[in-house]
C-alpha positions as CSV (number, residue, x, y, z in Angstrom):
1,X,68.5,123.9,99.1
2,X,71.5,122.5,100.5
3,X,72.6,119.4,99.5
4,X,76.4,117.9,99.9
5,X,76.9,115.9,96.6
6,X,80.1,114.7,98.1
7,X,78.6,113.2,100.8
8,X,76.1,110.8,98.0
9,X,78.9,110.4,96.1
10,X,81.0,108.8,99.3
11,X,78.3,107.0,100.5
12,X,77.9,105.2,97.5
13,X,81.4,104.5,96.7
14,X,81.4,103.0,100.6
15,X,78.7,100.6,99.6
16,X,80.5,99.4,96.3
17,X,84.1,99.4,98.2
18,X,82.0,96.9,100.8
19,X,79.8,94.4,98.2
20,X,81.2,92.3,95.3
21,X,78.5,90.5,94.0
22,X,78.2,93.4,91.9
23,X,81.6,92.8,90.2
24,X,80.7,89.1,88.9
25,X,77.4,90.0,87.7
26,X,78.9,93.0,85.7
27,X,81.6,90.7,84.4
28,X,79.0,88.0,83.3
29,X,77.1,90.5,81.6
30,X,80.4,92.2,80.3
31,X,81.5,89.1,78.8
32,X,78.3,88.1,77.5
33,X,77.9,91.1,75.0
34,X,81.5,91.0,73.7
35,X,80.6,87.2,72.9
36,X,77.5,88.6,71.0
37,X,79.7,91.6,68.8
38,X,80.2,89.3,66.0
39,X,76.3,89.0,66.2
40,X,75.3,92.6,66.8
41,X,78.0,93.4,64.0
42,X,75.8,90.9,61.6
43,X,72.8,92.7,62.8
44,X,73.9,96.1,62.1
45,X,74.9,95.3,58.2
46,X,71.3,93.6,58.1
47,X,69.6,96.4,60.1
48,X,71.3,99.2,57.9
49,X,69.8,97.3,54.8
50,X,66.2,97.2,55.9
51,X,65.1,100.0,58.1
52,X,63.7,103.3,57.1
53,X,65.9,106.5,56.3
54,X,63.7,108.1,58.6
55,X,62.4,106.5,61.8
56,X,60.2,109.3,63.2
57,X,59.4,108.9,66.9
58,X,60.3,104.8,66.4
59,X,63.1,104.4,68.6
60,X,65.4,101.1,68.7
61,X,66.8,100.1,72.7
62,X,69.0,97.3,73.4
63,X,69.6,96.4,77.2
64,X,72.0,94.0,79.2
65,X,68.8,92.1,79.6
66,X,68.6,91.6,75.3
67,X,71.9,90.4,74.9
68,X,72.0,87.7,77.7
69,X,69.1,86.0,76.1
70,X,71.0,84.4,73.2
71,X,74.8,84.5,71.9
72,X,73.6,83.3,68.5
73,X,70.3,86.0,67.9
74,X,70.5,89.9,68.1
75,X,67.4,91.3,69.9
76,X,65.7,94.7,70.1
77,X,63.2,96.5,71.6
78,X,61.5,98.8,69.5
79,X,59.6,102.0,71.5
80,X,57.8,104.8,70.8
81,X,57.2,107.8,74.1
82,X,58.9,104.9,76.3
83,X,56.3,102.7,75.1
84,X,57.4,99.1,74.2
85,X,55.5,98.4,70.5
86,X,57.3,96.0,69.3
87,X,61.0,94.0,68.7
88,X,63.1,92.9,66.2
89,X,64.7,89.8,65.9
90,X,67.9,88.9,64.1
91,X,68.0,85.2,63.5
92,X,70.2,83.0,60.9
93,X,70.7,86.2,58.7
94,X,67.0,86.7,58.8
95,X,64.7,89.9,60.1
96,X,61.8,89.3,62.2
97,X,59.0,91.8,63.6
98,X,57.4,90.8,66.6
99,X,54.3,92.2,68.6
100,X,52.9,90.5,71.6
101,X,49.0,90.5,72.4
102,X,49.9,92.6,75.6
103,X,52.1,95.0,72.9
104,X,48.8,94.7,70.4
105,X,46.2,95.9,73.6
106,X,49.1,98.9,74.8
107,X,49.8,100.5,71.3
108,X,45.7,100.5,70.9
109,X,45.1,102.0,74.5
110,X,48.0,104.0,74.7
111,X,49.0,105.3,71.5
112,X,45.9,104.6,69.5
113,X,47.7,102.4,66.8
114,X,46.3,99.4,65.5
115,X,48.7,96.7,65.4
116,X,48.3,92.9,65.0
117,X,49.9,90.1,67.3
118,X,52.3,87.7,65.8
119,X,50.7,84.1,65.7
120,X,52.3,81.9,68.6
121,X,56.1,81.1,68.1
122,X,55.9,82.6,64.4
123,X,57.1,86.5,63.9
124,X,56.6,88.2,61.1
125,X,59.3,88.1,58.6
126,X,60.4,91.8,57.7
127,X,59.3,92.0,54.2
128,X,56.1,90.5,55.0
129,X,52.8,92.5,54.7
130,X,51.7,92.7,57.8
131,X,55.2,93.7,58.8
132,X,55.4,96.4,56.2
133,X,52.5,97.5,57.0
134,X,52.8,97.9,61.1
135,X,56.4,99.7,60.3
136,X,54.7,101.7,58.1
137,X,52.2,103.0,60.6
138,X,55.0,103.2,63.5
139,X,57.6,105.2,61.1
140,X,53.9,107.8,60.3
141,X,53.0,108.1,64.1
142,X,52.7,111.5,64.9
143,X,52.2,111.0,68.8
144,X,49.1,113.2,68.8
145,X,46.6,111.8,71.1
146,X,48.9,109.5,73.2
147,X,48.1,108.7,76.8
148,X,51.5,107.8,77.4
149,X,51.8,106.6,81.4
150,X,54.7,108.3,81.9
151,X,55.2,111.9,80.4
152,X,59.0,111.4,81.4
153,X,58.9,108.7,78.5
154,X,57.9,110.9,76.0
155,X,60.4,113.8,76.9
156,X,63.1,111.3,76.4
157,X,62.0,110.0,73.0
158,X,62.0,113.8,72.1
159,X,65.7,114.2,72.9
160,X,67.0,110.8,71.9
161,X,65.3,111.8,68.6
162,X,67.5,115.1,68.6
163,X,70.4,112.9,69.5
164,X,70.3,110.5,65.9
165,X,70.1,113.5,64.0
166,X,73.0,113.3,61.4
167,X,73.1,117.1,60.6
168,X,74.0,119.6,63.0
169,X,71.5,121.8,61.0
170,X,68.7,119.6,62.8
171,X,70.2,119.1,66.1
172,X,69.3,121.3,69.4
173,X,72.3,119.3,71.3
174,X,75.1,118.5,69.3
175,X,78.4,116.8,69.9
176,X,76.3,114.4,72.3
177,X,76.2,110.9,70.5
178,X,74.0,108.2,72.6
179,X,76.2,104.9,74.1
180,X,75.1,102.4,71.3
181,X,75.1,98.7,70.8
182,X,77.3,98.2,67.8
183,X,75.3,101.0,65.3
184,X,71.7,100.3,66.9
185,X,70.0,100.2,69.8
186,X,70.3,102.7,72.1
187,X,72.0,100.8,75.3
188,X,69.8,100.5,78.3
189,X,72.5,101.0,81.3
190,X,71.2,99.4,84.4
191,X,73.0,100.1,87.7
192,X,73.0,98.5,90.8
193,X,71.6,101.3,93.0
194,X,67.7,102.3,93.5
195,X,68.1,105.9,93.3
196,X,64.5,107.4,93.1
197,X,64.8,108.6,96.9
198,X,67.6,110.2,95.7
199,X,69.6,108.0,98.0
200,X,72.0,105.1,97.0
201,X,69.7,102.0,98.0
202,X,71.9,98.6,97.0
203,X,69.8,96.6,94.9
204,X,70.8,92.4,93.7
205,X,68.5,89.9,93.2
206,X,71.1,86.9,93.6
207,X,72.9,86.9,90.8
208,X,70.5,89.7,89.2
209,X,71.2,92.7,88.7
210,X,68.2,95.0,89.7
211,X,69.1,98.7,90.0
212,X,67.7,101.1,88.2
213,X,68.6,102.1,84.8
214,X,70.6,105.4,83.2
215,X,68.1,107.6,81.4
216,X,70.5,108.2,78.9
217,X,74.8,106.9,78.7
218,X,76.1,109.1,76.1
219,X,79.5,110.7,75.1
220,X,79.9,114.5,74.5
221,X,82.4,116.9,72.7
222,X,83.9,119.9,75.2
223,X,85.4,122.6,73.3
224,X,88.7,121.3,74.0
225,X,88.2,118.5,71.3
226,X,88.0,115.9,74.2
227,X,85.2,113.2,74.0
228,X,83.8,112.3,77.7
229,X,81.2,109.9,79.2
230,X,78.3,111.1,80.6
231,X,75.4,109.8,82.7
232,X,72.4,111.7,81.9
233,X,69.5,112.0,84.3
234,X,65.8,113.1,82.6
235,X,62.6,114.3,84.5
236,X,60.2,116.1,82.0
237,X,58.9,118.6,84.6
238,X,60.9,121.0,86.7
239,X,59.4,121.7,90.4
240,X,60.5,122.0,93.9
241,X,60.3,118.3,94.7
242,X,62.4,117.4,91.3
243,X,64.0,121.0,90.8
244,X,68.0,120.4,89.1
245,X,69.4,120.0,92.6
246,X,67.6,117.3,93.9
247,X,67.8,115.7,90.7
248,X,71.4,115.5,90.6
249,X,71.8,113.7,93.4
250,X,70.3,110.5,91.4
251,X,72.7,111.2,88.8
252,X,75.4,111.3,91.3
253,X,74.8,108.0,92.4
254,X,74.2,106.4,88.7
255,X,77.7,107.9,87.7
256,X,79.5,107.1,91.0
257,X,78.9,103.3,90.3
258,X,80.3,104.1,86.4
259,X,83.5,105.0,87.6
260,X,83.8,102.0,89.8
261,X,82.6,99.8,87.0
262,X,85.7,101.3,84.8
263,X,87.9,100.8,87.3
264,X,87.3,97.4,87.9
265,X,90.2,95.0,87.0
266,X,88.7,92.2,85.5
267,X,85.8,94.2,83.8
268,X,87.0,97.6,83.6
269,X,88.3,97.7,79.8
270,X,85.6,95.3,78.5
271,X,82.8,98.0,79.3
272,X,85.3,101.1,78.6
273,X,85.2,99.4,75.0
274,X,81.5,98.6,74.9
275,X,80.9,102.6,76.2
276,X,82.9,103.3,73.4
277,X,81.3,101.3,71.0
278,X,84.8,99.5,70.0
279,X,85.6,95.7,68.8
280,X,88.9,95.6,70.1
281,X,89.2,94.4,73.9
282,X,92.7,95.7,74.3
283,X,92.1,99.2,74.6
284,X,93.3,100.2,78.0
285,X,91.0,102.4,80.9
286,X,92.1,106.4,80.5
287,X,94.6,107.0,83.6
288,X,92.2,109.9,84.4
289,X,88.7,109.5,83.7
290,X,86.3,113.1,83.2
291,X,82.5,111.5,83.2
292,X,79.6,114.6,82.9
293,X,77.1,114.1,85.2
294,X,74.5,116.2,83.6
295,X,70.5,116.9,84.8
296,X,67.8,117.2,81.9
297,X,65.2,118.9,82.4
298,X,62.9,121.6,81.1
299,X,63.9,125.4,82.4
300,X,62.4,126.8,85.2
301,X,59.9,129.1,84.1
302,X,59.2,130.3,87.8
303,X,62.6,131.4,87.9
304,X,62.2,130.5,92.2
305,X,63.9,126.9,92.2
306,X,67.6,126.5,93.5
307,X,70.4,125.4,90.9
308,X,73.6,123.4,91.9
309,X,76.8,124.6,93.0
310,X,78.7,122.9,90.1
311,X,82.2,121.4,91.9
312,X,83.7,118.7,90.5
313,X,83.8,116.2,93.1
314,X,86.5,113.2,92.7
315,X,85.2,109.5,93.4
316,X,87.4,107.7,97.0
317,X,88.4,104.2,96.4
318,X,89.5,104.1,92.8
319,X,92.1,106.1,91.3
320,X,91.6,108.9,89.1
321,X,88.0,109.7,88.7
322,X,86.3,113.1,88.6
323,X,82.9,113.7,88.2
324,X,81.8,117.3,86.7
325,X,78.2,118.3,87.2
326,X,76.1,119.9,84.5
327,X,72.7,121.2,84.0
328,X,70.8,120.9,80.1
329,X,67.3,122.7,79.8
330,X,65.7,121.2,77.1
331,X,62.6,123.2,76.4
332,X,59.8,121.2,74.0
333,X,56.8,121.5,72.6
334,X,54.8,118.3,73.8
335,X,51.9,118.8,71.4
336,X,54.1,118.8,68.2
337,X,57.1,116.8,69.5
338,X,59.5,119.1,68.6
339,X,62.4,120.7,71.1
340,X,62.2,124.9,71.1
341,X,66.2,125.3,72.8
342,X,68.7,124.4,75.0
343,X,70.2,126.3,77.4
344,X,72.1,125.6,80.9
345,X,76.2,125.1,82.0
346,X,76.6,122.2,79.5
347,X,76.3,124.5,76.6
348,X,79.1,126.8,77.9
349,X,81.9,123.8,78.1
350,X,80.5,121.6,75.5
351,X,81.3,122.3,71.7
352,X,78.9,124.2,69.7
């Protein structure tokens, strides 16, 4: 298979050097969160206080979306297999647990797990009962017997759940840490590009941003010491019309907008901070920027697909940008939710 990464990569720079409504909404929504850190930072002391040591499959998302809905609450989305089950709500210093009757009928139909809607306009407070008792049963879930829609969902809750992992004893990929929102909430990075035809298709919605999201923003270790952004694209299947290649082209287009966002002047160094999960604002852009653009996927087991040429490939219009491709095999277990390995050209440059 012979695809020009370049030649996505330019074409998608073109189409950002050409539009600019994508610059305002990115500084609205830029500005937005760092109004909110003194809330998020409030949430995480309260969060830290409340949730479970051990969270199991329950993963915790926060999204552009989330923090435009109010400067004075912190919300969450709560997930399990990509499945929204649930939010938390951070209100006047107090916890809330919400479940919506469409949340009640999915976690039944999709997960089997009996859960009970919040009455109208009144969430549970967290040390209620029936809030106990629905974390209790999320924290237990074991996954077996899902009919999650997509299995994609699943393979990412797998390898987010690797990510967390405090010990490097229990961790398959270490030295990658997940882009947060202050200490919780995996961030939801949405772009401005459709990129499922694995083609940069400009997407805005007015003032709305309505690209599709990063699978997972991270930052990863190279053996050097150095700490590096990456955009990481997941597909929990490997086959000729996904296979790594064709893959990374998506990922191309998801990190080629990335740079650009950086080095925007007016919003540049408020997202380089929020990436980094910093509260000072002052922190200036890198003069070079590395970002890993990095394909997750499970190995070939045909051992016919194609693999990428990996070239770095530097991004026209900005200064300063290169872009380094990467492959990850994650190999799991679906059935016990557990990952088996790693292997691919990440591992080689990444520390161990």
């Amino acid at each position: 298979m012979n695809i020009c990464y370049k030649d996505t990569v330019d074409l998608t720079a073109k189409i950002l050097t050409e539009k600019d409504d994508w610059r305002e909404a990115f500084l609205r929504y830029a500005t937005n969160i760092k109004n909110a850190t003194g809330v998020y930072s409030a949430a995480a002391d309260i969060l830290k206080c409340h949730l479970p040591s051990e969270m199991g499959l329950l993963r915790i998302y926060s999204s552009i979306q989330l923090v435009q809905k109010s400067s004075k609450s912190a919300y969450f989305d709560l997930r399990i297999f990509g499945q929204s089950v649930g939010g938390l709500t951070i209100k006047n210093d107090k916890l809330y647990l919400t479940v919506t009757p469409d949340q009640q009928k999915n976690n039944r139909d999709r997960l089997g797990i009996e859960t009970k809607a919040h009455p109208t306009n009144k969430p549970y407070l967290w040390d209620s009962n029936e809030a106990k008792k629905i974390i209790k049963t999320f924290v237990e879930y074991k996954g077996e017997g899902a009919n999650v829609r997509f299995k994609e969902h699943k393979y990412e809750t797998l390898i987010l759940h690797d990510l967390v992992q405090t010990s490097s004893n229990n961790k398959h990929i270490t030295y990658c840490r997940p882009v947060m929102l202050g200490e919780y909430g995996f961030f939801q990075m949405r772009t401005v590009f459709g990129a499922s035809k694995h083609e940069p298709q400009y997407v805005m919605c007015g003032r709305a941003v309505k690209g599709g999201g990063i699978d997972i923003l991270a930052r990863i270790r190279h053996e050097d010491g150095s700490w590096r952004l990456a955009v990481m694209e997941l597909k929990d299947d490997n086959k000729a019309a996904e296979s790594q290649p064709v893959v990374m082209t998506q990922a191309m287009i998801y990190a080629t907008f990335i740079g650009y966002l950086l080095r925007d002047e007016k919003c540049g160094k408020l997202w380089w901070n929020i990436f980094r999960n910093k509260k000072e604002d002052e922190t200036k852009v890198k003069p070079h920027l590395d970002i890993d653009v990095i394909t997750v996927m499970p190995p070939d087991k045909t051992g016919k697909l194609s693999e990428s040429k990996f070239e770095e490939i530097h991004i026209p219009g900005i200064d300063n940008v290169t872009l380094h491709p990467y492959s990850l095999y994650v190999d799991v277990d679906f059935k016990k939710s557990i990952i088996k390995g790693i292997s691919g050209s990440l591992c080689k440059v990444k520390k161990q």
